[in-house]
C-alpha positions in Angstrom: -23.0 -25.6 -22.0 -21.4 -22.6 -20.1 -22.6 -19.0 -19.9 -20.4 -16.4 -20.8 -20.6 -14.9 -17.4 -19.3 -17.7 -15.8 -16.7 -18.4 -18.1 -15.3 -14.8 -17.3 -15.4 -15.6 -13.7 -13.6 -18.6 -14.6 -11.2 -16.5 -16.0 -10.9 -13.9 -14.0 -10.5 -16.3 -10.4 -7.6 -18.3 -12.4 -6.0 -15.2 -13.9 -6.0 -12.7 -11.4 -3.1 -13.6 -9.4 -0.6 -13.4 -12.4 -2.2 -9.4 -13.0 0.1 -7.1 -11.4 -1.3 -4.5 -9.3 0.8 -1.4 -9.5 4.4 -0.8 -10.0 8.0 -3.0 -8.6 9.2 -1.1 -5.7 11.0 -1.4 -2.3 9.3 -0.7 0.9 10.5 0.3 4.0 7.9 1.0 6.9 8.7 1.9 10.6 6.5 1.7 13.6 7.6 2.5 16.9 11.1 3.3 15.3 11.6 -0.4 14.2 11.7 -1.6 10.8 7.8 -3.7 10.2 8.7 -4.4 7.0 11.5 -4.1 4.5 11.3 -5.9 1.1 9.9 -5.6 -2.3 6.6 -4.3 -2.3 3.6 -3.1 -5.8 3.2 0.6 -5.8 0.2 2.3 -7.5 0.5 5.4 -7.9 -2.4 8.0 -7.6 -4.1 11.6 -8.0 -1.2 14.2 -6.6 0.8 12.1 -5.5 -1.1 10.1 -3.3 0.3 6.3 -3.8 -1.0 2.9 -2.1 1.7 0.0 -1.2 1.0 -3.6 -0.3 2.9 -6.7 -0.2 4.1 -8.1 -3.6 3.4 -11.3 -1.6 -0.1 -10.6 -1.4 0.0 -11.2 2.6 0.0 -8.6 4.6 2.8 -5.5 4.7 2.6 -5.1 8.3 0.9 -7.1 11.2 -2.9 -7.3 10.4 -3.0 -5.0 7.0 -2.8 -5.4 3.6 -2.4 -2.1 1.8 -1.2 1.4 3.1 -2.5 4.2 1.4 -0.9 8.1 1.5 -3.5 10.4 0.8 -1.7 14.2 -0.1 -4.0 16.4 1.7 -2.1 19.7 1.5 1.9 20.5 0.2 4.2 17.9 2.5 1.6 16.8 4.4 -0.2 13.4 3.6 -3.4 11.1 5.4 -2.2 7.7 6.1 -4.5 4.7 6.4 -4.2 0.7 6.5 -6.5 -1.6 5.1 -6.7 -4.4 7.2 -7.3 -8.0 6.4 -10.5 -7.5 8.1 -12.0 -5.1 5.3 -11.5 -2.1 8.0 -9.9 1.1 6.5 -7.7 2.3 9.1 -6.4 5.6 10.1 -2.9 5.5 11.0 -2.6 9.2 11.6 -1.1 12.3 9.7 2.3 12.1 8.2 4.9 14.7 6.7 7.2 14.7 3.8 11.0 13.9 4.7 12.9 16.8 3.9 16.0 14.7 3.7 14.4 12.2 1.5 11.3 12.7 -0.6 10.3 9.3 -0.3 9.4 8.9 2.8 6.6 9.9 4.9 6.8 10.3 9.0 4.1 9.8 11.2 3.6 10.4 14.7 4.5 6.3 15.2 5.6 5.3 11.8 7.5 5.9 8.9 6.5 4.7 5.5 9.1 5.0 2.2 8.3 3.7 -1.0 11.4 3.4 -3.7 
């Protein structure tokens, strides 16, 4: 007979790809000016407006990471880091709020919009 703790992880390892993480939404990120990655991507929102994007695909967003993460640190300006498929949280540097559209964020070498 089965434990209940390994029917839940039963469960859990069977249902967890069908759970959706976070909210439909279309990404656009830039590094280096180009376009890394333009398609449909979950959005979970957070405290202040802080938000972290990945992949609806669950494969990486960009080369080598799996979620971005904004962190507001102050009005317009933001923390942005990349969780890479190594289990490192990278920083990707500080960003600003585009005046000219709301959604996006600009970094020194990238550009991250979420829609």
């Amino acid at each position: 007979m089965l434990n209940k703790g390994l029917i839940l992880l039963m469960l859990t390892t069977v249902l967890a790809p069908s759970i959706s993480w976070g909210k439909d939404a279309k990404c656009i990120i830039k590094q280096g000016g180009t376009i890394a990655y333009s398609g449909s991507c979950a959005f979970m929102p957070r405290r202040d407006g802080s938000f972290t994007v990945r992949n609806n695909e669950n494969t990486t967003i960009v080369p080598s990471v799996t979620n971005i993460s904004v962190d507001i640190t102050s009005s317009g300006i933001a923390e942005v880091r990349g969780l890479t498929i190594y289990g490192n949280n990278s920083r990707r540097g500080t960003a600003t709020r585009s005046k000219k559209d709301p959604a996006c964020w600009k970094g020194q070498e990238f550009e991250i919009s979420a829609y």
